[in-house]
Each structure stands twice: as C-alpha cells, then as structure tokens.
C-alpha positions in Angstrom: 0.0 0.0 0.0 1.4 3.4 -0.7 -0.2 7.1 -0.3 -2.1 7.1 -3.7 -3.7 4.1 -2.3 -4.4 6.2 0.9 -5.6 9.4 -0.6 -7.9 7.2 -3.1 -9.2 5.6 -0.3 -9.9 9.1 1.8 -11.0 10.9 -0.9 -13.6 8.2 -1.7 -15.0 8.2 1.7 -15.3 11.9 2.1 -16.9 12.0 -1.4 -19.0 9.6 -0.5 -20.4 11.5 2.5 -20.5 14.9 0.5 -22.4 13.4 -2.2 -24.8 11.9 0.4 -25.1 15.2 2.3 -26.4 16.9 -1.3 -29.0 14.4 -2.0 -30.4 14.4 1.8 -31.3 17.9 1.5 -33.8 17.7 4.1 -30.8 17.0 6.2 -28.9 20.2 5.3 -31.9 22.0 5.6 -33.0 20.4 9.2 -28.9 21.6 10.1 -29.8 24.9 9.0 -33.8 25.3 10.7 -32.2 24.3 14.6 -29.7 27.1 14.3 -31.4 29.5 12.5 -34.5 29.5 14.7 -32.0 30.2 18.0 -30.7 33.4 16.1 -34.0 34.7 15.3 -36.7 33.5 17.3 -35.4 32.7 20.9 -32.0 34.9 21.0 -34.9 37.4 21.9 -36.2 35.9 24.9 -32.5 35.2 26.3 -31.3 39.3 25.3 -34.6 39.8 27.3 -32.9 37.6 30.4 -29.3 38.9 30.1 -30.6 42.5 30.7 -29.6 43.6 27.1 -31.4 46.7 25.5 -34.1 45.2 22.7 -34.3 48.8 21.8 -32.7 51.0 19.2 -29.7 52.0 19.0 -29.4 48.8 16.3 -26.1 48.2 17.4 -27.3 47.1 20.7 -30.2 45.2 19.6 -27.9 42.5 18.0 -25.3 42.5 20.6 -26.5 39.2 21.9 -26.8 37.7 18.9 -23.3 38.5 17.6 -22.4 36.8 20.7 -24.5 33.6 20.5 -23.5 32.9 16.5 -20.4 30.9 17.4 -22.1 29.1 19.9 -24.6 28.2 17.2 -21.9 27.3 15.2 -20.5 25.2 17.7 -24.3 23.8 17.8 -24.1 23.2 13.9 -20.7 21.1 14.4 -22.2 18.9 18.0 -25.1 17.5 15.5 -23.2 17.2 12.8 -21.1 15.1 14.9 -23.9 12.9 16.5 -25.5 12.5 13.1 -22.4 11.1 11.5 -22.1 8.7 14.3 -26.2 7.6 13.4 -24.5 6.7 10.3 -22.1 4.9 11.2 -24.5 2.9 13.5 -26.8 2.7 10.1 -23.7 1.5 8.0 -22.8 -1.1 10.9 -26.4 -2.6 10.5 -26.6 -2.5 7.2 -23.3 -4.1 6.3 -21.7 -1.6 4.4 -19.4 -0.9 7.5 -18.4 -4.3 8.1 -17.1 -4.6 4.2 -15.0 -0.7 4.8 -13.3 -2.0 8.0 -12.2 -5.5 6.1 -10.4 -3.3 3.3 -6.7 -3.7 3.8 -5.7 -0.4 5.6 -5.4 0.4 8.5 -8.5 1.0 10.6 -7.4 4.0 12.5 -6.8 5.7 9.0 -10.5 4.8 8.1 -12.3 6.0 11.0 -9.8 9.2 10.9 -11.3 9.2 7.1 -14.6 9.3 8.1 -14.4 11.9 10.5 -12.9 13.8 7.6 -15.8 13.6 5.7 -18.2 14.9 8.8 -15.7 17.7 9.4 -16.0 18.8 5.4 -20.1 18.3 5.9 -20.1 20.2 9.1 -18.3 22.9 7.9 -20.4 23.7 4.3 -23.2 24.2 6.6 -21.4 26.5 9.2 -20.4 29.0 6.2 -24.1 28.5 4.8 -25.0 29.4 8.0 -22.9 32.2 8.4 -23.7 33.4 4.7 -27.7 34.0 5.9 -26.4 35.8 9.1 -25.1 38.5 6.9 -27.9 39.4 5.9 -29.1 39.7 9.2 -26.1 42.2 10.2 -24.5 39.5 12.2 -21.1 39.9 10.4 -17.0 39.8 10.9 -14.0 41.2 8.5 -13.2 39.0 5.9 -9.9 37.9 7.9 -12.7 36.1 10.7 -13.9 34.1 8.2 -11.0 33.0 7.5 -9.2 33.0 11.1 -12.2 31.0 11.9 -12.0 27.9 9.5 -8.8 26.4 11.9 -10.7 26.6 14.6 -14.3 25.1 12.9 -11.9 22.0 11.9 -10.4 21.5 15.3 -13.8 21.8 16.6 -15.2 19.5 14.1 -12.6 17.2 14.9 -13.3 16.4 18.8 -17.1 16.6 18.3 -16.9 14.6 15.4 -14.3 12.1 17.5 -17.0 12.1 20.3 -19.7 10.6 17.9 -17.7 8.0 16.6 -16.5 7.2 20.4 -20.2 7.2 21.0 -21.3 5.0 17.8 -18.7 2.0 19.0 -21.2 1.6 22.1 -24.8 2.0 20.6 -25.7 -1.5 19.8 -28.5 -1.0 17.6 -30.2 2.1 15.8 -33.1 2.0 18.1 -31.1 2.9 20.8 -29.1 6.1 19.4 -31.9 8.6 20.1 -31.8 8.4 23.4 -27.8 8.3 24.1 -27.4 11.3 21.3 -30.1 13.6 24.1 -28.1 12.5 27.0 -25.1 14.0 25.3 -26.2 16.6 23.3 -28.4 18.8 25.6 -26.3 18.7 28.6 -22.8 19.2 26.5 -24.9 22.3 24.6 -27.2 24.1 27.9 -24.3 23.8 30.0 -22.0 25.7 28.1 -21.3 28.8 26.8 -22.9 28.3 23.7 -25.6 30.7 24.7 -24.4 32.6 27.5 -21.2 33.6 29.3 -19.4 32.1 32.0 -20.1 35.5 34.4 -23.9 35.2 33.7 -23.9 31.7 35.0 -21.7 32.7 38.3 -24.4 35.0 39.2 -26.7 31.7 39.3 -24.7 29.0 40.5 -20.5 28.4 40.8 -21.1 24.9 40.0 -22.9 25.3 36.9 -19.7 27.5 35.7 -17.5 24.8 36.9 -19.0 22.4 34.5 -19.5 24.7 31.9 -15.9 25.6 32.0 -14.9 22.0 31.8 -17.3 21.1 29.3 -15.4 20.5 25.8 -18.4 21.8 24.3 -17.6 25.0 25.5 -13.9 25.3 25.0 -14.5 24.5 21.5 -17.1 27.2 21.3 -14.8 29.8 22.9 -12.1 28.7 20.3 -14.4 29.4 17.5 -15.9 32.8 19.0 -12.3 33.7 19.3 -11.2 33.0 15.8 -14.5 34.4 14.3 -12.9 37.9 15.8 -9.3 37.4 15.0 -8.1 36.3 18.6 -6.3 33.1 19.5 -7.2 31.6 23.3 -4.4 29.7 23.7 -6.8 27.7 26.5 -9.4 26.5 24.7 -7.1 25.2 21.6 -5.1 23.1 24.1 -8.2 21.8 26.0 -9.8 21.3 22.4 -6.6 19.3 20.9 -6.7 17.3 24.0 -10.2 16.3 24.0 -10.1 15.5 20.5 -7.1 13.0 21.3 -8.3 11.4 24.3 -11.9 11.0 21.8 -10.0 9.6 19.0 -8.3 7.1 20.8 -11.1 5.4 22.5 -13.0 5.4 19.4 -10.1 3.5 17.9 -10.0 0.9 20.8 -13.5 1.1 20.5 -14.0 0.2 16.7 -11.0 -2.4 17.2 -12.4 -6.1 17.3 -9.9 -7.7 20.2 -9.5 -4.4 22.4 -12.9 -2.9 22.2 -16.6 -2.7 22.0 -17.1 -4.4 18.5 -15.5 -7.3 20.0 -18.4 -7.9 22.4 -20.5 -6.9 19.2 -19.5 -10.1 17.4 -17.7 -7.7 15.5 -20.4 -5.7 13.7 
C-alpha cells in the first residue's frame, strides 16, 4: 500500500459523505432550521434575560446575537457530529461498514477518514449558515472568516471524534436517540454556547464549573475567538486534547480484540 492508495481511499470516503449530504437535503436543511431559529426566534427571549437593551440604537439590539452565533456554530458542528455517528451505526447494521473495515488499511486511517468527511459536511453548513447571518447584520472582516476555518476544523474534529467514540457503544439504531439527548443537551445548555461564563456565576459556581470544563464550550470559545481574530491559547489546548483522548477510544473502540465491536461479534 502506498499514499495514492491512501488518498484514493480518503477521498472516496469523504466523497462519499459529501455526495450523500447533497442528496439528503432535508438533512442540510434540518442543520440549517435548529440554528437558525436560536438566532432569530429565541436569541430574543434570552437578550430579554441577560438585561440587554431590545431597543434601538441597532447596534445594541444584535449585541447578543453577535455573541450567540459561534455558539450556534458550535451547535451546527455537535449534531453534525452525532448525526455522522447515526450513520455509522446505520452502516454497521446494514453491512456496508463491516465490508469498509475488512479493506486492507489500517483501521485508525479509516475512522480518521470518516471523521474527515463529517468535518467537510459540518463545515459547508457553518459558512451557509454564516452566509444568511449576513444578511441579518450579524457579520465579521473577511480575515474572521478565514481566522475561523482552523478553529471550525479542530472543533469539528473532537465533536466529530466524540460521535464515533459514541457509535462503538450504541448496539442497535433504536437505541441512538436516546444516548445522542443524554449527550447533546447537557454538552450544549451547559456551556457557553448561549451565554457567558459571568452570567452563570451569578446563578450558580457549580454550573460554571462544568461549563468551563465542558469541551463543548472550549470549543465554542475557540471558535468565537477565531471568528474575531483572537487566538485563546486555553481553549485550543483543551480542544486538541479532548479530540485525542476522543480519537483514541473510538479506535479501541472500533477495534475487534480491544474494544466494543469485539463484544458486538464484530459488527
């Protein structure tokens, strides 16, 4: 095996997720809807909470929602993440997985593949996302949308890791609703997706605790960072981290004589 063997082998699992992801397009627009309604709809009634003037001047009236929109790109990236771990649980039932992990290389390189692919999914519907914000004012320089593209694949990386740890313990489809709402909505409400660290404080120093700790959160505070041309050194490490500690376990996980697919009969 050499690397044009590797990079056909990459390139045809990201493809095939891309190409999936624009024929599903009640899935891109369902990725859009959840964000999209935060921004518009209920960023009102928390502004209203946080104290924040819903009056002219206009500036002020989107204060909070410039500061939610990387959190709801973080939000974009966490269900991208447990959605590509559905499929993986759908490919493991319907066979198709088996056949990829029986291929000759390496199976680390073909998990690392597929997170690839969610990464490259998740992050077409951030800049879609952030393309209909525009018009709503919500904007950065052009340098943030660039500074921010680092960040939205580092971030794509551990959430996307997270799901594929996750996917190596759901036995059966049936079962993946309820694991992806015992992650999602604590990892997402108890961060600082949708409101800072100081506002929780005033409510309780063990909520901020958690928040703080929550990956979630350092990978939103890496992404609101980037998004304004900053760099918080913090929440890259904590990020990179998370995303290595993820990776790993999904590794051991997905490997038949170490991990969960061995007491899966190796499915």
């Amino acid at each position: 095996m050499n690397l044009i063997h590797y990079w056909r082998a990459m390139w045809g699992i990201v493809g095939r997720e891309l190409w999936r992801f624009i024929r599903q397009r009640e899935r891109f627009i369902s990725a859009l809807v959840r964000p999209l309604i935060w921004l518009f709809i209920f960023a009102a009634g928390f502004r209203a909470a946080l104290g924040l003037a819903i009056t002219p001047p206009y500036e002020t009236y989107i204060l909070y929602e410039v500061y939610i929109t990387p959190g709801l790109m973080g939000m974009i990236q966490l269900f991208n993440g447990m959605q590509s771990s559905l499929a993986m649980v759908y490919d493991r039932e319907m066979g198709s997985m088996r056949i990829l992990m029986v291929c000759p290389l390496p199976r680390w390189f073909l998990l690392v593949s597929k997170l690839f692919a969610g990464v490259a999914v998740s992050i077409c519907q951030v800049y879609v996302f952030l393309a209909i914000a525009w018009f709503y004012d919500i904007e950065t320089s052009w340098q943030g949308y660039l500074w921010v593209l680092p960040a939205l694949i580092l971030s794509g990386l551990m959430l996307g890791a997270l799901g594929l740890l996750l996917s190596s313990f759901i036995k059966q489809l049936e079962n993946f609703a309820g694991v992806m709402n015992f992650v999602i909505f604590p990892m997402f409400f108890m961060s600082t997706a949708l409101y800072p660290l100081w506002k929780m404080k005033e409510s309780s120093e063990l909520l901020e605790t958690l928040a703080f700790y929550n990956p979630f959160s350092q990978a939103v505070e890496l992404i609101r960072f980037a998004f304004y041309q900053q760099f918080n050194e913090t929440a890259f490490f904590y990020t990179l981290i998370a995303f290595v500690l993820f990776m790993s376990a999904a590794i051991l996980g997905y490997t038949p004589s170490k991990g969960m697919m061995m007491k899966k009969g190796g499915r």
